[in-house]
N, C-alpha and C positions, 0 to 999 in steps of 0.2 A: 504494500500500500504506500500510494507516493504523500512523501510531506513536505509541509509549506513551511516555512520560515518567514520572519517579520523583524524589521529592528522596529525598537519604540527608545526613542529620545528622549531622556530621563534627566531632569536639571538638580541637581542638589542643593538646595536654598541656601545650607549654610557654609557653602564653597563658592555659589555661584557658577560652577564646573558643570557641563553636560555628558552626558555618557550614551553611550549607546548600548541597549539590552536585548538581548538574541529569543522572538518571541517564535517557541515550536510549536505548529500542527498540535504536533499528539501528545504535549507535555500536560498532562491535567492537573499534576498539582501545582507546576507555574500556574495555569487557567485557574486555581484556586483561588494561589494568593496574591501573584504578582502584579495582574492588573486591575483588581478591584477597585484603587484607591483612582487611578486613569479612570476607569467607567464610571465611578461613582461620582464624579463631578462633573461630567458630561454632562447631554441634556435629552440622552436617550429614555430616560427614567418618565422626567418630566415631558415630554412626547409621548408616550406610551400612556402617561395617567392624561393624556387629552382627550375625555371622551368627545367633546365634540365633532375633533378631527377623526376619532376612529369611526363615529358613524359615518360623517361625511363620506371616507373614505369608501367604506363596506356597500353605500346606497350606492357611488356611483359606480362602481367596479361592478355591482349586480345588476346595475343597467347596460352599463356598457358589452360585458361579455357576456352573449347572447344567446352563444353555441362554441365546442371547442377549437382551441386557435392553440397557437404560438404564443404564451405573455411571456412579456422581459421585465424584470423588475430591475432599476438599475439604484444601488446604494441599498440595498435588501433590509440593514439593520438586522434586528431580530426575525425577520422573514412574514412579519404580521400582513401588509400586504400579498404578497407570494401567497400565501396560504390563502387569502382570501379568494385570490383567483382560480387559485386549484378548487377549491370547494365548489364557485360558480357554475364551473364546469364538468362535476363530476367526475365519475370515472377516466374522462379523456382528456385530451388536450395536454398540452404541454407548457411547465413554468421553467421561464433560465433566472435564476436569481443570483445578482451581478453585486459583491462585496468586497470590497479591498481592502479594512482592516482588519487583520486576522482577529484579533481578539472577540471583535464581534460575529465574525465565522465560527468561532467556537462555541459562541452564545447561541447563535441562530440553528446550530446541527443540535444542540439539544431541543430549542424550543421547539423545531421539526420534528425529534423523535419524541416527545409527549405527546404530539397531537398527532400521534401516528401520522404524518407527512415525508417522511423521510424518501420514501419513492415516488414521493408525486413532486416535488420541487430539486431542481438538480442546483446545486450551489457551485458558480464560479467564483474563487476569491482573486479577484484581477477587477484593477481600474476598467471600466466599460472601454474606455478609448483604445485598449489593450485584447477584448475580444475578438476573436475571430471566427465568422460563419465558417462553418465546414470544421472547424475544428472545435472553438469553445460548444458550438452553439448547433445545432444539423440544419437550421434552415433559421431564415430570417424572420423577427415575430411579428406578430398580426397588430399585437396591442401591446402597449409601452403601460407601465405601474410605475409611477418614482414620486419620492419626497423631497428632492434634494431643494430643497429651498431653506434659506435664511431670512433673517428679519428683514436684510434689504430685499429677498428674492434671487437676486442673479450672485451672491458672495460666495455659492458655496461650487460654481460652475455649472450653472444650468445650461448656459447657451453655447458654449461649446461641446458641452455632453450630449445635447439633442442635435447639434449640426452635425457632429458625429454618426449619434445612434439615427438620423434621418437617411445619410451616405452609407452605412456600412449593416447596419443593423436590423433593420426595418422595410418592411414591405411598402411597395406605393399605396396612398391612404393610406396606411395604420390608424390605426384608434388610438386616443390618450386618455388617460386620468392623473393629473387633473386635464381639462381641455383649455382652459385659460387663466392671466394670471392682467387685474389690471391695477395699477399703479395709482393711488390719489395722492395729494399734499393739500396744505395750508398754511397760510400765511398767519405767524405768531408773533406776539410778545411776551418776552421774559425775562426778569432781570437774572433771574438764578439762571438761564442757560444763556444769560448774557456775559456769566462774568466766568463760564466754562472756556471762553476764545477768547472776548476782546480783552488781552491780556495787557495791550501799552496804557488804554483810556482807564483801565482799573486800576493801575499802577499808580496812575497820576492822583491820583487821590491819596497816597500814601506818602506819610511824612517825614520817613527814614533819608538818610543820605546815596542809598544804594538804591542806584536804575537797573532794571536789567534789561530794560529797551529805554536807552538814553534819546534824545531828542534827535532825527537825523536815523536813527535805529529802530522804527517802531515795529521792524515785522521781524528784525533780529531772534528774536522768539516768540514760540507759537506752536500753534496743533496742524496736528493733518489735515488737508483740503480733503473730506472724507463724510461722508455720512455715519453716526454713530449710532446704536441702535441705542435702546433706553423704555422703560415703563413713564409714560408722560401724564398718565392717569392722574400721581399722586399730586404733579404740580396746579390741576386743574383749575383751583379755586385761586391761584396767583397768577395765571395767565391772560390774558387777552389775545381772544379771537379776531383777526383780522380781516379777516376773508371768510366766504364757503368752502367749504370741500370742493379742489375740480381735479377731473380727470388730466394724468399727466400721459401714461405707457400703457399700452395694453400689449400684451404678449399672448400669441397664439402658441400653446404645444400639442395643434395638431398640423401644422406645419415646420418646416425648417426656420428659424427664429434667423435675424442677422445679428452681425456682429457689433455693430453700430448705428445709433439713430439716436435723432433731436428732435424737438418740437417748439416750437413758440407759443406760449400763451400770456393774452392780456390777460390780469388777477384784477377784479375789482376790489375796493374796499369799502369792507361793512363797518370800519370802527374808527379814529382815529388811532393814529398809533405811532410804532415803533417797530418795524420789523426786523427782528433779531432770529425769527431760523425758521426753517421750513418743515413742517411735520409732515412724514408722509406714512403711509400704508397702504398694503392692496389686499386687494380681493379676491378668491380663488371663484372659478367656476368651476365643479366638477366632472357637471356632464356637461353632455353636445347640450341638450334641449334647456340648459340656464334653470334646472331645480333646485339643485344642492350646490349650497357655497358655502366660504369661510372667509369670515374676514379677520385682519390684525386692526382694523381700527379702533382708537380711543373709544371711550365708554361716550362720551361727547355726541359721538354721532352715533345719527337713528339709520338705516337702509330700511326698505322694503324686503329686499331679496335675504338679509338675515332677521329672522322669525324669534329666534331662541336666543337669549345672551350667551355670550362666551365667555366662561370663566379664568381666572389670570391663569396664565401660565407663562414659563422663563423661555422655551424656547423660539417663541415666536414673538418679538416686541413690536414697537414704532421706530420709525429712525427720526432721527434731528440731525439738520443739515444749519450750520451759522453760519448765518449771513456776515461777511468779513466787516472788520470796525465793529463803531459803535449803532452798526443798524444803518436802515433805511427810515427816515418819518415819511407819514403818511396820512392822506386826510379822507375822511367815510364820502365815497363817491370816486375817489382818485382813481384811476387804471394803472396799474404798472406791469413791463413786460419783462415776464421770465422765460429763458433759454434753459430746456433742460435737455441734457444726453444722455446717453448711456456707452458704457462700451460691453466687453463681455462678461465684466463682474462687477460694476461698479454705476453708481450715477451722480450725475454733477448739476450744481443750479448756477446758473448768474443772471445778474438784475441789469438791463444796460444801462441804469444809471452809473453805476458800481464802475468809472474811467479811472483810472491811477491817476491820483493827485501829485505834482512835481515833486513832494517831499516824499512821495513813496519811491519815484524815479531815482530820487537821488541817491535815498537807501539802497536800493539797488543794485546804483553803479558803487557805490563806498563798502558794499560789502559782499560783492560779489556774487548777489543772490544767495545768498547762504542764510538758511534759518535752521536752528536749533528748534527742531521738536518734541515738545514732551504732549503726555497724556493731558486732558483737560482737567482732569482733577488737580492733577499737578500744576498746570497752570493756573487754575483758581486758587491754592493753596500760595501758590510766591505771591500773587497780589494783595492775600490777605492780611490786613493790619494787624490783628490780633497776631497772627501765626507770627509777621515778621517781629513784632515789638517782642515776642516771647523769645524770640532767638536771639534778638541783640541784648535785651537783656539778661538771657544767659550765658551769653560772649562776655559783655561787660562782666559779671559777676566774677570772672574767672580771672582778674585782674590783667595790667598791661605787660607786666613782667617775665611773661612767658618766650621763650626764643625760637620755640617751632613748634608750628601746628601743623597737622596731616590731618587733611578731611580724607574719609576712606569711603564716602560713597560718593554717588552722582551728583550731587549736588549742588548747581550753579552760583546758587544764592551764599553760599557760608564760606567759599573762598574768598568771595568778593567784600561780603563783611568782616572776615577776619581781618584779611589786609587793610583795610578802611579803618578800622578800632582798633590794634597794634601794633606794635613795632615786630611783631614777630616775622620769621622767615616763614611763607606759606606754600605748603607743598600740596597737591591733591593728584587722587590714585581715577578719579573717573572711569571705571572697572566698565562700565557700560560704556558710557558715552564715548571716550577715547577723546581721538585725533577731534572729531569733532566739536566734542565739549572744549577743548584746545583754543580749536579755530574761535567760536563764542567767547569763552575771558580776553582773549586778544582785542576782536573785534569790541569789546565795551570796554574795556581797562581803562581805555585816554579818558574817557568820558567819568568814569568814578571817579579821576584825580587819581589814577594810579598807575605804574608804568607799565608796559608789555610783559617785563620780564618779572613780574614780584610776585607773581603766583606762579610755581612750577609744577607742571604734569608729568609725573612719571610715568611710563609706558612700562609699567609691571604689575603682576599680581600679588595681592600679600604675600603668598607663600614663598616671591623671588626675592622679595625686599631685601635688602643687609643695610650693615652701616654706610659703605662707600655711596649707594643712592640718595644718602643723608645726606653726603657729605663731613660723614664720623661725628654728628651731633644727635645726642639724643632729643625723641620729641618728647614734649614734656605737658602737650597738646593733642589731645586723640579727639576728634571730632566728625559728628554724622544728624543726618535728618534725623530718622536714617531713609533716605529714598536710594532706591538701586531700580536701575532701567531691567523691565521684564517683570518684576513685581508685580504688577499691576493683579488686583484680582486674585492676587495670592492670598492664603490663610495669615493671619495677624502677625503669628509666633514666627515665621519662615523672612522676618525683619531681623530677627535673632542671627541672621549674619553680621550682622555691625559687634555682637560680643564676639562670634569666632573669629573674625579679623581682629578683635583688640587682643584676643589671645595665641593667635599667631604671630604678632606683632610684640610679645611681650618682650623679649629681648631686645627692642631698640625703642624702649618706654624706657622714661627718667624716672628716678625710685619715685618722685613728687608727681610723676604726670597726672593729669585731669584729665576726663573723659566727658565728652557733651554727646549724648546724655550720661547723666551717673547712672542710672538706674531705670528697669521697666518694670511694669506693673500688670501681670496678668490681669484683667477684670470682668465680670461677667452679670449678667442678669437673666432671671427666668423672662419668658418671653410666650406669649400668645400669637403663634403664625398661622393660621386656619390656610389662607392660600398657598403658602410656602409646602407645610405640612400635606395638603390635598393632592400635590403636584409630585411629592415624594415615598406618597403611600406605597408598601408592598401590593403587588399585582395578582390577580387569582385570573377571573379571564374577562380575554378584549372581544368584544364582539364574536364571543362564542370558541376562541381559542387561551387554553391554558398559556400560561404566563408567568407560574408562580417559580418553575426555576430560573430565572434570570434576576429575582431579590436582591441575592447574599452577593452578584459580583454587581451589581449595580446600586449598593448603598440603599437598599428601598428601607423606609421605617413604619412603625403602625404596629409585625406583628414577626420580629424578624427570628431567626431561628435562634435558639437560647446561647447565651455567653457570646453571640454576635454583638458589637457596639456599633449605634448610628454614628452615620458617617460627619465627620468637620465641612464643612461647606462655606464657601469664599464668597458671600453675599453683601451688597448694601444693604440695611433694614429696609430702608425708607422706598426698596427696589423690589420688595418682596409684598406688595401685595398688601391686607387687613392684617397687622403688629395693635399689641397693646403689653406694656410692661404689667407686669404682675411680681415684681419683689423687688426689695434695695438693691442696689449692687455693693459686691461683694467681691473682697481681692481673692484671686486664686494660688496665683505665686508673685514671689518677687526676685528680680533678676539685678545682683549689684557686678555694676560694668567695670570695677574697684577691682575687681579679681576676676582668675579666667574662667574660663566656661566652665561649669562642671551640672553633675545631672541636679532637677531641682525636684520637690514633690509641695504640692499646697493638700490645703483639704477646707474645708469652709461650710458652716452652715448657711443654710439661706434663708431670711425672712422674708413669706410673702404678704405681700402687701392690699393685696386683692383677688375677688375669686375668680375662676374662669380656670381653662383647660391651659397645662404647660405643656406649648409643644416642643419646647427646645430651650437649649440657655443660650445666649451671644456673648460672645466672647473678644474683647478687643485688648490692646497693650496702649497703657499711657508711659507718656515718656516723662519724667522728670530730668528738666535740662540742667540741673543748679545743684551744689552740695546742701543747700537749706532746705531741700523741696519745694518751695516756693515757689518754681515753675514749672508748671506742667502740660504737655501739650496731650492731649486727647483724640483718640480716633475711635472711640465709643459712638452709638446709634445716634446718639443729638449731634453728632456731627456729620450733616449732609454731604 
């Protein structure tokens, strides 16, 4: 019997280091243990607890397939469509189901043999683009089955997968499910996703000494020209609506899709305003005859053609698109025209008002078109006053007299203040960022009053460091956010790199060094997630097929096999749907950056504070920047 092999790309949080891990066919007890922690943060789970989509699905595949065919199910997952279609068709007919991560080939050959399907769906684990009729496949299929959609639609490679499976795969006519996909936006206001991008106009309001986009530099840093997906629900009551809902893309997948396409639309406006981002969402139609659909739109809007609410769920959001600056104004009646595109995985908005101002030209030519991008969270957090005033004054705290600081994570902002508040020599390791982060302190140093060369960038990893990178002085300064590039979205505690660099670091630490921060602070509260919770329930069956062994490797909670623990999950609260705290919060451990890492253990009672069902605790790290405690910065659920 032939077997499959997989690598899966493994990051070590508290190195920073990636590894590569040799994923076997026919290893079951790797399949046990190995990639549980991989699939259970996925959003296979929360897809699978979609009844809505699972009906969706089931009604139109029972319309569509009529009599037996050829189905192709291409990104199979756990095989729940696959099997659907097998069932439509009886005894006959033939399913290719088309999966290229192995781990979930391993998932899906079980869920096939409980639902006694195992010889009615044949499973290729190969990228579809990599099939071959006559060999993967015996004949070309009648009807295509696929889910491959993301919150934008086209992120996850729709349209190259169906140009494809149209060319190589697919009979003339074939049938789809879903059979169409269309596109809507709106025109918003928002200050809270205003101050996720326009990162120079939010600056300016800050009354620190340090620019990180000095005048002449305003686009010097900044986010991706990109649409982000997001739960927009919760901002509801703080937004303003600009517009109506209008149709932008409509996508046929019962044709071959192109590659690229634009449309122009004049938007009227229904409000006065401030247009700061574009909200968009679409809408599936399932079948040919337009009965069954799914939409991602806000709870905001009403449709005809969706009958039943759809309840939250992670894997399918809205996106927000910001509009660059501080927005467009605009007044109730006004028309304004938006240019929207697409390519093969992506889409783009511009407003033609939106001309480059000379000062932007100039930026330009002075820095070579070069922008350092961070996340938008990250961006929002450097323009924040509180955030900055708590760092300078825990810089300050740590008197002038120190003679070298090493910042050891990404951090833009703390080299630039160090150097600014002391005479100290300031080195930083920008393990992410690099060359790039480089090129950024250069290009703004003149502008802080500070020279090209007073912050130096090493080009090594802690583990390379010695004294001669020093310059044979010890630091006597260890300093971090802590932000490290790639984080993002990570679990709280996996920040706990900034203690393993200070303890790999400890032989060119001064007996006296300080460390910003001194200390972390596990912290947690019980927590009420009814939608969180609904989305991650253990599985029994979807539309009539078992489901219940795929639980224990995809993190499911509710009813999980004994001495099994639910899974840690990398969530915003505020992103998660109906939250209500229910106890104080409570420390779990505490972590002193004083000395080097070693294992820790808390234990804590909890007092609750109100009744209601506990679906889980949250768990975040506060940093105290100061030896007094006195300063603490907070990444707990009150911080949006």
């Amino acid at each position: 019997m032939s077997s499959h092999r997989a690598f899966q790309l493994k990051l070590n949080p508290l190195t920073g280091n990636s590894e590569w891990i040799v994923i076997e066919d026919n290893d079951e007890s790797f399949a046990q243990n190995f990639h549980k922690p991989f699939l259970a943060t996925t959003s296979y789970l929360d897809m699978l607890n979609d009844s809505t989509r699972n009906a969706a699905f089931r009604q139109a595949i029972q319309k569509t397939i009529s009599k037996p065919c050829h189905v192709l199910d291409i990104g199979a997952g756990t095989g729940l469509l696959s099997m659907m279609a097998a069932r439509a068709m009886g005894d006959e007919g033939k399913v290719t189901a088309c999966e290229s991560y192995l781990p979930m080939v391993k998932l899906m050959k079980k869920v096939l043999r409980l639902n006694g399907m195992e010889g009615r769906v044949k499973i290729i684990n190969k990228r579809s683009e990599e099939l071959q009729v006559g060999f993967d496949m015996p004949s070309r299929a009648h009807v295509l089955v696929s889910e491959i959609l993301d919150s934008e639609l086209l992120g996850e490679g729709l349209i190259p997968t169906l140009q494809h499976a149209y060319d190589n795969l697919l009979v003339e006519n074939a049938m789809t499910v879903p059979y169409r996909a269309t596109i809507y936006g709106q025109l918003v206001e928002s200050t809270f996703l205003w101050k996720l991008h326009d990162f120079h106009n939010n600056e300016a309001t800050v009354s620190d000494s340090i620019r990180l986009t000095p005048p002449g530099l305003d686009s010097v840093l900044g986010i991706k020209r990109q649409q982000y997906a997001m739960h927009v629900n919760p901002l509801q009551e703080e937004i303003t609506l600009l517009s109506e809902p209008f149709k932008i893309f409509e996508f046929d997948f019962w044709k071959r899709p192109e590659s690229y396409g634009e449309t122009e639309l004049c938007v009227k406006a229904t409000n006065d305003g401030r247009v700061h981002v574009v909200v968009s969402w679409w809408v599936l139609q399932l079948d040919q005859e337009g009965t069954i659909y799914y939409s991602t739109a806000p709870r905001w809007i009403s449709s005809p053609t969706i009958t039943s609410p759809i309840g939250w769920c992670d894997h399918w959001k809205q996106c927000v698109w910001f509009v660059p600056g501080s927005g467009i104004s605009i007044l109730q009646g006004e028309e304004i025209r938006l240019l929207a595109t697409h390519t093969e995985t992506s889409f783009s908005y511009n407003f033609d008002t939106l001309v480059p101002t000379t000062e932007i030209l100039n930026h330009r030519c002075m820095t070579g078109d070069f922008q350092l991008v961070l996340p938008p969270e990250r961006a929002a957090i450097y323009a924040d006053k509180e955030w900055r005033l708590s760092m300078l004054k825990a810089v300050q705290s740590m008197g002038k007299d120190r003679l070298l600081c090493l910042v050891v994570d990404d951090s833009v902002f703390l080299p630039l203040l160090v150097a600014k508040l002391s005479e100290a020599s300031v080195m930083s390791l920008l393990p992410g960022l690099r060359e790039r982060g480089l090129q950024y302190l250069q290009a703004v140093a003149h502008a802080n009053g500070l020279s090209h060369s007073c912050i130096e960038v090493l080009e090594k990893n802690v583990q390379q460091l010695n004294m001669d990178d020093i310059h044979q002085k010890k630091v006597d300064l260890l300093i971090a956010e802590p932000f490290y590039v790639g984080y993002d979205g990570m679990l709280p505690w996996q920040n706990l790199r900034f203690w393993r660099d200070r303890t790999t670091l400890n032989d060119i630490l001064s007996e006296d060094a300080l460390t910003i921060p001194s200390k972390g602070i596990l912290r947690a509260c019980a927590m009420s997630l009814p939608d969180l919770w609904k989305s991650r329930c253990c599985l029994s069956s979807i539309e009539g097929f078992d489901h219940s062994v795929v639980n224990a490797t995809l993190g499911a909670c509710g009813h999980p096999p004994e001495l099994e623990e639910g899974p840690c999950l990398p969530f915003f609260v505020w992103q998660c749907g109906e939250f209500d705290v229910l106890s104080e919060t409570f420390d779990v451990m505490e972590f002193d950056f004083s000395k080097q890492i070693c294992e820790c253990q808390g234990k804590s009672q909890v007092k609750f504070t109100k009744r209601g069902v506990c679906h889980g605790f949250v768990l975040w790290i506060d940093w105290v920047m100061d030896l007094q405690n006195s300063i603490v910065i907070s990444t707990g659920p009150d911080c949006r």
